[in-house]
C-alpha positions as CSV (number, residue, x, y, z in Angstrom):
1,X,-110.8,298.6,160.7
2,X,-108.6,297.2,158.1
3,X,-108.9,293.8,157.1
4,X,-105.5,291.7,156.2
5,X,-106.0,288.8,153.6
6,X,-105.5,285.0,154.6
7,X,-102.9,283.1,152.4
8,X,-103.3,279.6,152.3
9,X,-99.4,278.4,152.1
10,X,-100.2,274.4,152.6
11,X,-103.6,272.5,152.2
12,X,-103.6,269.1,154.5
13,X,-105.7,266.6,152.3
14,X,-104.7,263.7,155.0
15,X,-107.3,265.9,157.5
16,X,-109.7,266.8,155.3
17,X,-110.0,263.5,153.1
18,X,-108.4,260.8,155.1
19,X,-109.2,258.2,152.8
20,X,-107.0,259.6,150.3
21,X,-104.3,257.4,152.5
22,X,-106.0,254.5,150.0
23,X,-105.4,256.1,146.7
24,X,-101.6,256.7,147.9
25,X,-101.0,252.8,147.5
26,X,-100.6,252.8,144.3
27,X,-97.4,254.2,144.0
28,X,-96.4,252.3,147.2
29,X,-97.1,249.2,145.4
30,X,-95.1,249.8,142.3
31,X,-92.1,250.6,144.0
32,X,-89.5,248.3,144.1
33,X,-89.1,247.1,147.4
34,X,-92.3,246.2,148.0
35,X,-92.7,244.5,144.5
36,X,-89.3,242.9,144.7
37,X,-90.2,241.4,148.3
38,X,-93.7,240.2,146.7
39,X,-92.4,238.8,143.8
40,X,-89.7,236.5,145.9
41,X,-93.0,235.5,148.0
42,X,-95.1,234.7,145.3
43,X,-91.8,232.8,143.5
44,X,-90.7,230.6,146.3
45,X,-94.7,230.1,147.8
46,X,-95.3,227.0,145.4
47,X,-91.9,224.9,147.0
48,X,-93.4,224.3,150.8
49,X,-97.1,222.9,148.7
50,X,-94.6,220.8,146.4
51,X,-93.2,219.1,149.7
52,X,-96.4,218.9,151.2
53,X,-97.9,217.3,148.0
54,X,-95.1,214.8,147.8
55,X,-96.1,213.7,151.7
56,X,-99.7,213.4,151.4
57,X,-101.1,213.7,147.9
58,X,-101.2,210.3,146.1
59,X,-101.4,209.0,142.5
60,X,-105.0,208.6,142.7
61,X,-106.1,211.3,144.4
62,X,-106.7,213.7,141.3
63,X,-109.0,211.0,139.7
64,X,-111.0,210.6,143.2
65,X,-111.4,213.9,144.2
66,X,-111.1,216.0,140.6
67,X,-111.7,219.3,143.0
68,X,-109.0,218.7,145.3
69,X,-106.8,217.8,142.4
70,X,-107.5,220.9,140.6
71,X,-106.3,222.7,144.1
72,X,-103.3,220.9,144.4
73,X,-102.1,221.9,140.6
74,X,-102.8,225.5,141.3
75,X,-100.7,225.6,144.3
76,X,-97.8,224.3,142.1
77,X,-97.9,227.5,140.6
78,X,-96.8,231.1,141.4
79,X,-99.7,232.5,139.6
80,X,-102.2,230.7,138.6
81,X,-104.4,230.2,142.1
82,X,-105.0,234.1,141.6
83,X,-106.3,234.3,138.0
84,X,-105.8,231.6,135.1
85,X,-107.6,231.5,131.7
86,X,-107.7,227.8,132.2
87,X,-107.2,226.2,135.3
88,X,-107.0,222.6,134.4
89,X,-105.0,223.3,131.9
90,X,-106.9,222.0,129.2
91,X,-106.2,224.3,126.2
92,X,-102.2,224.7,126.0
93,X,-102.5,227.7,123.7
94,X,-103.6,229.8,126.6
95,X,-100.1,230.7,127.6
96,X,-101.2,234.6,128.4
97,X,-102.7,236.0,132.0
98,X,-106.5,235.9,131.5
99,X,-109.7,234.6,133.0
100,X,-110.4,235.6,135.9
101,X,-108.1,238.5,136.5
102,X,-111.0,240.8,137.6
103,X,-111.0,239.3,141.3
104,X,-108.3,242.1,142.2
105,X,-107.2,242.1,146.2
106,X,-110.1,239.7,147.8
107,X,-108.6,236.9,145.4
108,X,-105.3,237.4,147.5
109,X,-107.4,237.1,150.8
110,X,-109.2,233.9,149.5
111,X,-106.2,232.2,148.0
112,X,-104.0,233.2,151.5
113,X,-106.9,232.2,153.7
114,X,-107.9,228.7,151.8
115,X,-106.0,226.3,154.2
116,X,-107.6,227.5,157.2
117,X,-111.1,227.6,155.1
118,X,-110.3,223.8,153.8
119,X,-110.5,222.4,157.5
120,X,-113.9,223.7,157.9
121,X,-115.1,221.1,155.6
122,X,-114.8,217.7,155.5
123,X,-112.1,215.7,153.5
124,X,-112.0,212.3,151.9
125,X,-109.4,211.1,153.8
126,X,-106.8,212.2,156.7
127,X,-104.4,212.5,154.3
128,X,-106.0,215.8,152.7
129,X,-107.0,217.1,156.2
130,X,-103.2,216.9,156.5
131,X,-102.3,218.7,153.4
132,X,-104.6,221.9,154.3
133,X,-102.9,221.5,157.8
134,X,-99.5,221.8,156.4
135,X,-100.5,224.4,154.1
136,X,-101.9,226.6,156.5
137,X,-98.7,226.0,158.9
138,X,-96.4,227.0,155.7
139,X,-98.7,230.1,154.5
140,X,-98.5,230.9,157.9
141,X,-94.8,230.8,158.2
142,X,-93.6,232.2,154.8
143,X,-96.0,235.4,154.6
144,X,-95.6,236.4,158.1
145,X,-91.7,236.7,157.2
146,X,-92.4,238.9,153.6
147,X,-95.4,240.2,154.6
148,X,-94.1,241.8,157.3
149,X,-91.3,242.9,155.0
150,X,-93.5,245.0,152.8
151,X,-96.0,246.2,155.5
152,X,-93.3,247.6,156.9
153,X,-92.0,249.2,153.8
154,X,-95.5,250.5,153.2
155,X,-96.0,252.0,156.6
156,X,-93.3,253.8,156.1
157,X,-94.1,255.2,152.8
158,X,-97.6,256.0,154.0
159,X,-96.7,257.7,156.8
160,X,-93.1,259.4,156.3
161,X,-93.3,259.5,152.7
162,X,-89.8,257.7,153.1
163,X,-88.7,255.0,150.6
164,X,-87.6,252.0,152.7
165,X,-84.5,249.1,151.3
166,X,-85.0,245.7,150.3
167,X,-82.0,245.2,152.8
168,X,-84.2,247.6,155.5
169,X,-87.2,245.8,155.3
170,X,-85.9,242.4,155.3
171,X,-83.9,243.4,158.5
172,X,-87.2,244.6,159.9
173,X,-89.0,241.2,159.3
174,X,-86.6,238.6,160.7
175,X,-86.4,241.1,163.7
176,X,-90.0,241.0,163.6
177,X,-90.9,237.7,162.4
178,X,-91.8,235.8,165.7
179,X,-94.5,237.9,166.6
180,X,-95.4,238.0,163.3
181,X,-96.0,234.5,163.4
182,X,-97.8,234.3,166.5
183,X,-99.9,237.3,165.8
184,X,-101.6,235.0,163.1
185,X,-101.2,231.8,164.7
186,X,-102.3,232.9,168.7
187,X,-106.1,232.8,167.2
188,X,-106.0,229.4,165.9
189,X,-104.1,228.0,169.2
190,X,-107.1,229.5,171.2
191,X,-109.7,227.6,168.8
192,X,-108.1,224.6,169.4
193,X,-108.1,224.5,173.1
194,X,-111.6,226.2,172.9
195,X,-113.0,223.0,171.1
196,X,-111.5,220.2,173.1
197,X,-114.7,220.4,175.5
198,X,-116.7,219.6,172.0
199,X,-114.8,217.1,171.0
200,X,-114.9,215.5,174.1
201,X,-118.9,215.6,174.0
202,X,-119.0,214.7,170.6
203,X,-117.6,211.4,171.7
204,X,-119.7,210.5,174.6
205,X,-122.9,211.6,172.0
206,X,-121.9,208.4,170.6
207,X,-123.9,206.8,173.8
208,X,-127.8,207.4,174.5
209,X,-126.4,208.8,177.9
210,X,-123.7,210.8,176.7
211,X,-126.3,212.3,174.4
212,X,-128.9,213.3,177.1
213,X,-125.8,214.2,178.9
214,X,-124.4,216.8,176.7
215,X,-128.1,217.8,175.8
216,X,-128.2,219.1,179.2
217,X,-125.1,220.9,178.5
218,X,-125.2,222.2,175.4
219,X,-125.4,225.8,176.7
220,X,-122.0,225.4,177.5
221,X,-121.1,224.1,173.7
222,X,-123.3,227.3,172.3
223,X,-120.9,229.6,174.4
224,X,-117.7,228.2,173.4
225,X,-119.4,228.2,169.5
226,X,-119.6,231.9,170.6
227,X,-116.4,232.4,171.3
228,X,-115.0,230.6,168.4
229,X,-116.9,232.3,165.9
230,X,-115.7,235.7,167.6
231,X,-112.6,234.5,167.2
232,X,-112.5,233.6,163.2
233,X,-114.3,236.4,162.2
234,X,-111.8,238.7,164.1
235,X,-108.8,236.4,162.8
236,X,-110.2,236.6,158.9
237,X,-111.1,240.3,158.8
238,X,-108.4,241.4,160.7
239,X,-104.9,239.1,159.8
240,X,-104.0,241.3,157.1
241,X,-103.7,244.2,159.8
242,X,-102.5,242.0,162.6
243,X,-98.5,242.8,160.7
244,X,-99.5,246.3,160.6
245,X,-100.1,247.0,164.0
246,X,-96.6,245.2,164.7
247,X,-95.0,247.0,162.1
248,X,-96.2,250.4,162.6
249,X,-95.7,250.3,167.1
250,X,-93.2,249.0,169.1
251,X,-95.9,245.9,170.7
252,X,-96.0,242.4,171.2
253,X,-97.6,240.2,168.9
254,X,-100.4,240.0,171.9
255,X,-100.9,243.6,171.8
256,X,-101.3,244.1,168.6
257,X,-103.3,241.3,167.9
258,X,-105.5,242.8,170.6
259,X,-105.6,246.1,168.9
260,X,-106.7,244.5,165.8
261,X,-109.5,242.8,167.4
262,X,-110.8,246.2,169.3
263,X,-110.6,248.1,165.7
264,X,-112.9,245.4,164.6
265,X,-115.3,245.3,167.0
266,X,-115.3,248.7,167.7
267,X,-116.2,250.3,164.6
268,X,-117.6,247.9,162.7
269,X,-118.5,250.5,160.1
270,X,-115.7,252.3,159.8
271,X,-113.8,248.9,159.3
272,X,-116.3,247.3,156.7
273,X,-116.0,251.2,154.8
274,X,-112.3,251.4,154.9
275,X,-112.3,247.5,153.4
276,X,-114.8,248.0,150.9
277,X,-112.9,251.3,149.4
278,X,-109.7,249.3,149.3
279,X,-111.1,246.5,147.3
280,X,-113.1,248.9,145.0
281,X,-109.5,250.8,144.8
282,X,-107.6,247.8,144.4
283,X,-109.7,246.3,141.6
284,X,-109.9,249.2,139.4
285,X,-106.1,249.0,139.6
286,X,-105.4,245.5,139.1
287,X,-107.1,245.7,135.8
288,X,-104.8,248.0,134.4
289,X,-101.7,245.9,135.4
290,X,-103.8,242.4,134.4
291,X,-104.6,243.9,131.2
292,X,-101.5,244.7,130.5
293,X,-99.5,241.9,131.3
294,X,-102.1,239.6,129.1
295,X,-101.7,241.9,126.4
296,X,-98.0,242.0,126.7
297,X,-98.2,237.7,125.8
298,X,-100.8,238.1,123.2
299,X,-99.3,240.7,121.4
300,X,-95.9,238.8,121.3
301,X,-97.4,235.7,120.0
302,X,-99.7,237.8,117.7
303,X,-96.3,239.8,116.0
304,X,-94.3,236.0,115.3
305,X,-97.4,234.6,113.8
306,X,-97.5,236.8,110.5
307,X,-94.1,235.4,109.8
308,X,-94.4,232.1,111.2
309,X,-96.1,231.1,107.9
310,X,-98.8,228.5,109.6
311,X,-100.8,228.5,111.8
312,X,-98.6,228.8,115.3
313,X,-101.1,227.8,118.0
314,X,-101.8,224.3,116.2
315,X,-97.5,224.5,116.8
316,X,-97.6,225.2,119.6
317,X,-100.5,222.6,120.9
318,X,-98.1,220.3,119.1
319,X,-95.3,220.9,121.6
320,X,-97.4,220.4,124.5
321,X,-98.2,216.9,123.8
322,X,-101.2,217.4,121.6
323,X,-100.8,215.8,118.5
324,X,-104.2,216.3,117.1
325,X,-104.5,216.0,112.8
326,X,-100.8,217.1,112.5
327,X,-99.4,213.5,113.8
328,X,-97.9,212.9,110.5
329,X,-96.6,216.0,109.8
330,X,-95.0,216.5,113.9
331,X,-93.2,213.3,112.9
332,X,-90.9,215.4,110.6
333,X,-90.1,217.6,113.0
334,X,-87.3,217.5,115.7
335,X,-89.6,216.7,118.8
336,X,-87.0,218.1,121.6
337,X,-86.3,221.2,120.6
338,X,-89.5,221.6,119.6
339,X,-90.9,221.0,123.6
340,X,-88.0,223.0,124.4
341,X,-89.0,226.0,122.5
342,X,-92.4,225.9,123.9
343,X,-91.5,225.1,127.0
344,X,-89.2,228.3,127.4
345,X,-91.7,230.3,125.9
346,X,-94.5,229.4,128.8
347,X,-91.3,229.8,130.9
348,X,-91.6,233.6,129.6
349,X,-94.8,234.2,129.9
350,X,-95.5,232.7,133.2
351,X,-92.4,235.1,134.4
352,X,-94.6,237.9,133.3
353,X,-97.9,236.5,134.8
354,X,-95.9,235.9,138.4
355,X,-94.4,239.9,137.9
356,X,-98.3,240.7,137.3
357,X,-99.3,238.7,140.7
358,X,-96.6,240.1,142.4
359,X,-97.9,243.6,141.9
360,X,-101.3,242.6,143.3
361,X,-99.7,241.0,146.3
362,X,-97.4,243.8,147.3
363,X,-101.0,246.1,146.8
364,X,-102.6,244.1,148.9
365,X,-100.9,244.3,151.9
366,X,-99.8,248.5,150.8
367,X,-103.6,248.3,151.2
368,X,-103.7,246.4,154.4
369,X,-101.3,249.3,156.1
370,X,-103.6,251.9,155.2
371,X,-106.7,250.4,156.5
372,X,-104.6,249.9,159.9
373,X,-103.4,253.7,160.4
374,X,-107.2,255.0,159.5
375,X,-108.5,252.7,162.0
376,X,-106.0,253.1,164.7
377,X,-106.7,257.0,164.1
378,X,-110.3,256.6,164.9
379,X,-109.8,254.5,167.6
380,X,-107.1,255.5,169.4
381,X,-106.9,259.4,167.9
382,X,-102.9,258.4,166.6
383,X,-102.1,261.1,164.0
384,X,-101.4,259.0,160.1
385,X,-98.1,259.8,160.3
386,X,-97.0,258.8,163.5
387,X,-95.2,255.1,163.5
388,X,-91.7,254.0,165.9
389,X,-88.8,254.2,163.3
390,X,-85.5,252.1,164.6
391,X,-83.5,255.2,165.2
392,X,-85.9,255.2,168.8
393,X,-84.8,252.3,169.9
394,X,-81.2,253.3,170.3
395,X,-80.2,253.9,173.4
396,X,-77.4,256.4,174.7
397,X,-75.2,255.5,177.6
398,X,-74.6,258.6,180.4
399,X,-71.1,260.2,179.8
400,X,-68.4,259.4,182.4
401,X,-68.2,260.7,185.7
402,X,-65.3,261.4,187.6
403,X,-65.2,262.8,191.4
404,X,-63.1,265.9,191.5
405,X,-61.3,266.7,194.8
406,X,-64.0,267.6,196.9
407,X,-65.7,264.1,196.9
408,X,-67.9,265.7,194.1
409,X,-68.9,263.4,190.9
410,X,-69.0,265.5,187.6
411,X,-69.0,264.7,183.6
412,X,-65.4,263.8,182.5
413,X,-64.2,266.2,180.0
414,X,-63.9,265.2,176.6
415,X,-60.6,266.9,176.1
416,X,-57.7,267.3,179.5
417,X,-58.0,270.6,179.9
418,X,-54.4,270.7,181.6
419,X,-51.5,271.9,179.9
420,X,-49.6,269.7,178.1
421,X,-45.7,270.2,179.5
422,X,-44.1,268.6,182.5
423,X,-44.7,269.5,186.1
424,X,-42.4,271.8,187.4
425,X,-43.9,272.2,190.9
426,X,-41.6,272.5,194.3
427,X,-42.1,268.8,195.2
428,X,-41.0,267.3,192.5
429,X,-37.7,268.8,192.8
C-alpha cells in the first residue's frame, strides 16, 4: 500500500497556544488608534479632578491631611499618578519619567479604581468623601466613553486582524457609551440599596435596644455583607472586561455585565491565569517604553549641558523658584524668561511622559480584550475570532411587490420589460 505524505499548508497557533492572543497586544497597543484615543484620555482626565478640586478641596487641606494633599496634586496631572520620580515635587530637577515606572498595567487598575477604594475608608471631613465621590462619578463617565473606544479597536484587531479608525471607534463608543456607563455603574447602584438595611441598624445601635435588636438580626447584615462583597470583588476583577463583552456582542449592558460575573466565578483559575500572564506581559513591556521615554529627557538635558558652560541643574532649580547659594548671581539674570524657558522645557518633557502613559493605558485595556475573548471561549466555547461587526446590523428591506393580472403578488422588475414605443393596439384607434 502506498503511503502519500501530509503537507502542512497553515499551522493555527490561536488553537494550539491560545495565550499567544496576549503577546499579540503589543502591536495592538502601538498602533495609532488605540494610542491616539489613550493619549486624549490621559490628556483631558486631570480637567474633571481640577473642577472637583476647586468644589471641595480647601486651602488648608494639604497641610491637614499631607496624604490627601499629595493625591489631589497627582490627579492634576496626566502622568504623574502612574509613575513619578518625585511625587511631591520636591526636587525640580527631576523633570524626566522615573521612579516608579516598574508598576506596569496594575498601576492603571489602582490609579482607575482609587475613588471607589477612597470611600472604603474613612475621611477627615464630608468634603473629601465628596471629592472621591465625584471622582469616581467622572472616572466613571470619561473612561467608559474612550475606553470603550479602544476596546473596541482592540477587539477588532485581536480577532479580525482589522485595523479600526479613530473616527470608527469613536463612532462605536458614543453608540455604545450608555451601557458602557451602566455596565460599571449597575454594581455600585446595587451596593447602595444593598446597604440601606445597615445603615438603618447602624442607627438604632446607637440605643441599648436597637443594639440587642440588630444583635438578633445580624444574620441578616452578614448576608447582605455577602452579597456586597460578591459584588466588589466581581466589579474590581472584572470592570476592565465589563467594555469588552459590550464591545465584542451585540448585549445590553446587563448582559454583559452578567457575562462578566459568570467568567469570574466560573473559572476562577482560568481568570486569575489569564490576569497574571497579562500583567507579567504587560510589565516586561512597559519597561521598554518607560525606559525609553526617561532616557529620551535625560539624554537631552545631558547633550545641552556640555555646552551650557555651568552647571544646568543648579539653572534650572533656579527657575523653579529655588534660589539656593546662587541668589546673588539669579539677580543678574532676566527672571521671566528665565521661568519661561524652564517652564516650556517641563512642558516638553511632561508631553513625552503623558505619550509614555498613554502607551500603557491603551495596553491595558488591548490587554483587557484579550483576557475577555479567552475567557468567553472557555466558558461559552465562542471561537477568538468571532465578534458582531456593524455591517450585521444593517438591515435589508424586501423588494417590491406588484400583483400581476391574476390577483398574484410577485417581485417588481428592476427594469420594464415592455417595449419602449407607443401602443398601437385596435382599441386605441
Amino acid at each position: 500500500m502506498e503511503e502519500r505524505g501530509l503537507t502542512v499548508q497553515r499551522i493555527a497557533w490561536s488553537e494550539l497556544n491560545p495565550f499567544a492572543l496576549i503577546l499579540r497586544t503589543l502591536p495592538v497597543a502601538a498602533s495609532f488608534t488605540v494610542w491616539s484615543l489613550a493619549f486624549i484620555g490621559v490628556l483631558l482626565g486631570p480637567a474633571g479632578w481640577l473642577f472637583l478640586e476647586v468644589i471641595f478641596v480647601g486651602a488648608t487641606d494639604h497641610q491637614e491631611n499631607p496624604e490627601f494633599g499629595v493625591s489631589v496634586a497627582l490627579h492634576r496631572s496626566p502622568y504623574r499618578g502612574i509613575f513619578d520620580a518625585d511625587p511631591l515635587g520636591t526636587d525640580p530637577n527631576e523633570m524626566a519619567v522615573a521612579g516608579g515606572w516598574s508598576t506596569g498595567p496594575w498601576a492603571v487598575a489602582m490609579w482607575t479604581t482609587e475613588p471607589f477604594r477612597q470611600l472604603f475608608r474613612k475621611q477627615s471631613s464630608w468634603r473629601h468623601t465628596a471629592y472621591w465621590m465625584g471622582g469616581g462619578l467622572w472616572m466613571l463617565t470619561w473612561w467608559s466613553f474612550i475606553g470603550c473606544g479602544i476596546v473596541r479597536a482592540s477587539l477588532v484587531r485581536l480577532a479580525r486582524d482589522e485595523v479600526l479608525g479613530v473616527d470608527e471607534a469613536a463612532e462605536f463608543a458614543f453608540k455604545k457609551y450608555r451601557h458602557a456607563w451602566l455596565a460599571w455603574a449597575l454594581p455600585w447602584i446595587a451596593i447602595a440599596v444593598l446597604i440601606v438595611p445597615n445603615w438603618i441598624g447602624g442607627w438604632l445601635m446607637r440605643g441599648d435596644v436597637g443594639l440587642a435588636l440588630v444583635g438578633v438580626l445580624w444574620i441578616f447584615v452578614l448576608l447582605i455583607g455577602i452579597g456586597v462583597t460578591l459584588l466588589l470583588v466581581g466589579w474590581f476583577l472584572g470592570w476592565p472586561m465589563a467594555l469588552a463583552a459590550i464591545s465584542a456582542d451585540r448585549i445590553s449592558a446587563v448582559d454583559g455585565l452578567a457575562r462578566v460575573y459568570s467568567f469570574i466565578f466560573q473559572r476562577p483559575v482560568n481568570c486569575v491565569c489569564y490576569t497574571g500572564l497579562a500583567l507579567a506581559f504587560g510589565w516586561l513591556c512597559w519597561q521598554g517604553v518607560a525606559i525609553l521615554a526617561s532616557s529620551t529627557t535625560r539624554v537631552a538635558l545631558w547633550s545641552t549641558s556640555w555646552s551650557h558652560g555651568e552647571r544646568l541643574e543648579s539653572r534650572i532649580n533656579t527657575g523653579n523658584g529655588d534660589m539656593g547659594a546662587d541668589a546673588a548671581a539669579v539677580d543678574q539674570r532676566p527672571a521671566f524668561w528665565l521661568g519661561f524657558g524652564v517652564s516650556a522645557m517641563r512642558f516638553w518633557n511632561g508631553a513625552i511622559s503623558a505619550l509614555a502613559v498613554a502607551f500603557l493605558y491603551g495596553h491595558f485595556w488591548a490587554l483587557a480584550s484579550a483576557v475577555f475573548l479567552l475567557l468567553r471561549r472557555d466558558v461559552d466555547q465562542v471561537e477568538l475570532d468571532e465578534i458582531y461587526m456593524s455591517d450585521d446590523e444593517q438591515v435589508y428591506p424586501l423588494p417590491p411587490l406588484v400583483t400581476d393580472e391574476r390577483g398574484i403578488p410577485t417581485i417588481r422588475p428592476l427594469v420594464d420589460d415592455a417595449p419602449n414605443h407607443p401602443d398601437t393596439s385596435p382599441h386605441n384607434e
